[in-house]
Structure formats: structure tokens, C-alpha cells
C-alpha positions, 0 to 999 in steps of 0.5 A: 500500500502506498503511503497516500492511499486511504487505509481501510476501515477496521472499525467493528462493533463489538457484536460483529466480533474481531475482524477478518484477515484481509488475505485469509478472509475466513479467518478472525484475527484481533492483530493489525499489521503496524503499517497499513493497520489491515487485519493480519492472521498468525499466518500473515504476520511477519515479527516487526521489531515493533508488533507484526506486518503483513507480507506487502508492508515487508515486501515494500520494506522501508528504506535502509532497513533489513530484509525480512528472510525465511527462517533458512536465509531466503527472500520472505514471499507472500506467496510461498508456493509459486515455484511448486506450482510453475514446476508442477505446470512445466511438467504438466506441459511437457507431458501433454507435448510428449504424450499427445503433440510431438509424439515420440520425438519429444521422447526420444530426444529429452529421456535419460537414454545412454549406451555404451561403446560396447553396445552396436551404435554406440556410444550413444545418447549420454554416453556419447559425449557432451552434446547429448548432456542435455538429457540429465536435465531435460528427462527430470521433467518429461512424463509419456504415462499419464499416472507417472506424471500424475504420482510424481506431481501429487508428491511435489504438490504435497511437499514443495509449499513447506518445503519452499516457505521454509528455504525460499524461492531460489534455495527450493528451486536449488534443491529440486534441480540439484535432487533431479541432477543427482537421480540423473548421474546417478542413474548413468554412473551405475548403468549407463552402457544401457540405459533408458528412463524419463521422469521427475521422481529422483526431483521427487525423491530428493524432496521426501529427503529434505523433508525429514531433514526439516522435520530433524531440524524443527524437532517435528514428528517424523513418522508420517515422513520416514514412512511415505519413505519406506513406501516409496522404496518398497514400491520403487525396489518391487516393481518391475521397469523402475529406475531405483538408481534415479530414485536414489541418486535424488534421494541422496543428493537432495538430502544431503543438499538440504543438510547443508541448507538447514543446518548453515550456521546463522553468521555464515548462511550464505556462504556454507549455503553457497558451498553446499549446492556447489560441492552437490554440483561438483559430485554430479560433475564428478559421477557424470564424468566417470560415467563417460569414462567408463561408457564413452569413447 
């Protein structure tokens, strides 16, 4: 709000009872943002060095004053789920383009395929070399069955708002690129001379990872998530055709990413933050270049 618009009312007759949150309007609240003096919610309300503020007055901030974070470092958005929900419609879109549109180019050219020098033709795909790196990245996002896009997406729709309000935008879209990097190499540096998978689930996986990281770092329960764990890895180690090397690479490389992300120490966040998902880059680096030394030309 700017300083010389009109501030709304919140005057209530006592019969009317507390007035609601202006972004949760459902929700009694008997708390004001001390800036624009808009009714605020417990979910709303951002700690103010004097009461609470609502998201858009910490948004447009004051002029010298300090940026109000998340708990882990990141930029304090109002909206803490935008990055799940893009990522969720990016997959979406590339799953209709694979499956209905660009069928089955897409497919061929964007999956996580690799064969070796020992295989006739190749080495080909991953294997051959860094023109066809591209696929480590693009088959974390591509789908050909509708239940596999659907599983995958209802996951990350689960898990990625807590996840992303907790770390921020950046750190979150961090977490998931690198979950998805680490099921990729992974994957090629244990079967690489042949090998042909698509999806998101080492993203996904990576995701189940830094959950129980938050619930370890906020002292949360964490039966419900250690067991949608299990589950997926008795599914993912008993069904025939599922790529478990992709599963664990993520589940691996997210948790221990979102180790470093969580337990940084206040005084030197960014930098060990920084370290974190650069030495989780540097291990993908390492996995994918040993795999082409062992499959490639």
C-alpha cells in the first residue's frame, strides 16, 4: 500500500466480533499489521521489531532497513508456493507435448537414454559425449504415462509449499534441480552402457529427503515422513521397469543438499549455503564424468 492511499476501515462493533484477515478472509484475527493497520492472521504476520506486518508492508520494506528472510536465509514471499506450482505446470506441459503433440520425438530426444561403446551404435545418447548432456536435465521433467506424471506431481504438490516457505524461492528451486541432477548421474554412473528412463521422481525423491531433514531440524514428528519413505522404496525396489538408481541418486543428493541448507550456521548462511549446492554440483560433475569414462569413447 502506498503511503497516500486511504487505509481501510477496521472499525467493528463489538457484536460483529474481531475482524477478518484481509488475505485469509475466513479467518478472525484481533492483530493489525503496524503499517497499513489491515487485519493480519498468525499466518500473515511477519515479527516487526515493533508488533507484526503483513507480507506487502515487508515486501515494500522501508528504506535502509533489513530484509525480512525465511527462517533458512531466503527472500520472505507472500506467496510461498509459486515455484511448486510453475514446476508442477512445466511438467504438466511437457507431458501433454510428449504424450499427445510431438509424439515420440519429444521422447526420444529429452529421456535419460545412454549406451555404451560396447553396445552396436554406440556410444550413444549420454554416453556419447557432451552434446547429448542435455538429457540429465531435460528427462527430470518429461512424463509419456499419464499416472507417472500424475504420482510424481501429487508428491511435489504435497511437499514443495513447506518445503519452499521454509528455504525460499531460489534455495527450493536449488534443491529440486540439484535432487533431479543427482537421480540423473546417478542413474548413468551405475548403468549407463544401457540405459533408458524419463521422469521427475529422483526431483521427487530428493524432496521426501529434505523433508525429514526439516522435520530433524524443527524437532517435528517424523513418522508420517520416514514412512511415505519406506513406501516409496518398497514400491520403487518391487516393481518391475523402475529406475531405483534415479530414485536414489535424488534421494541422496537432495538430502544431503538440504543438510547443508538447514543446518548453515546463522553468521555464515550464505556462504556454507553457497558451498553446499556447489560441492552437490561438483559430485554430479564428478559421477557424470566417470560415467563417460567408463561408457564413452
Amino acid at each position: 500500500m502506498l503511503p497516500d492511499e486511504p487505509r481501510p476501515s477496521v472499525d467493528r462493533s463489538p457484536e460483529a466480533g474481531p475482524p477478518d484477515c484481509y488475505r485469509h478472509p475466513q479467518t478472525p484475527t484481533g492483530v493489525s499489521c503496524t503499517r497499513c493497520e489491515r487485519p493480519i492472521c498468525p499466518q500473515c504476520m511477519v515479527t516487526a521489531s515493533v508488533g507484526f506486518q503483513c507480507p506487502e508492508c515487508v515486501g515494500n520494506g522501508h528504506t535502509g532497513s533489513r530484509q525480512a528472510t525465511t527462517r533458512f536465509g531466503g527472500a520472505l514471499a507472500a506467496d510461498g508456493g509459486l515455484v511448486t506450482r510453475v514446476l508442477i505446470g512445466l511438467n504438466i506441459v511437457v507431458w501433454v507435448l510428449a504424450a499427445f503433440v510431438l509424439t515420440p520425438r519429444l521422447g526420444q530426444t529429452w529421456s535419460l537414454f545412454s549406451a555404451g561403446r560396447d553396445i552396436l551404435g554406440g556410444p550413444a545418447g549420454i554416453a556419447d559425449g557432451p552434446d547429448q548432456w542435455y538429457r540429465l536435465l531435460t528427462a527430470t521433467f518429461l512424463h509419456l504415462e499419464w499416472w507417472h506424471v500424475g504420482m510424481n506431481m501429487l508428491v511435489l504438490y504435497w511437499l514443495g509449499p513447506s518445503l519452499e516457505e521454509a528455504l525460499g524461492r531460489l534455495r527450493f528451486l536449488a534443491l529440486y534441480l540439484v535432487s533431479g541432477l543427482g537421480g540423473s548421474t546417478f542413474a548413468f554412473l551405475v548403468a549407463g552402457g544401457w540405459m533408458n528412463s524419463v521422469g521427475a521422481s529422483g526431483a521427487v525423491f530428493g524432496l521426501i529427503g529434505a523433508t525429514i531433514v526439516l522435520q530433524l531440524r524443527n524437532r517435528g514428528p517424523l513418522g508420517p515422513a520416514m514412512a511415505f519413505l519406506v513406501f516409496n522404496l518398497v514400491v520403487t525396489f518391487s516393481r518391475p521397469g523402475v529406475d531405483w538408481r534415479a530414485h536414489v541418486g535424488g534421494l541422496l543428493l537432495g538430502s544431503l543438499t538440504a543438510v547443508g541448507l538447514m543446518y548453515a550456521p546463522r553468521e555464515r548462511r550464505g556462504l556454507v549455503q553457497g558451498l553446499t549446492v556447489a560441492g552437490a554440483v561438483a559430485v554430479e560433475a564428478g559421477m557424470l564424468l566417470a560415467g563417460t569414462a567408463l561408457y564413452g569413447a
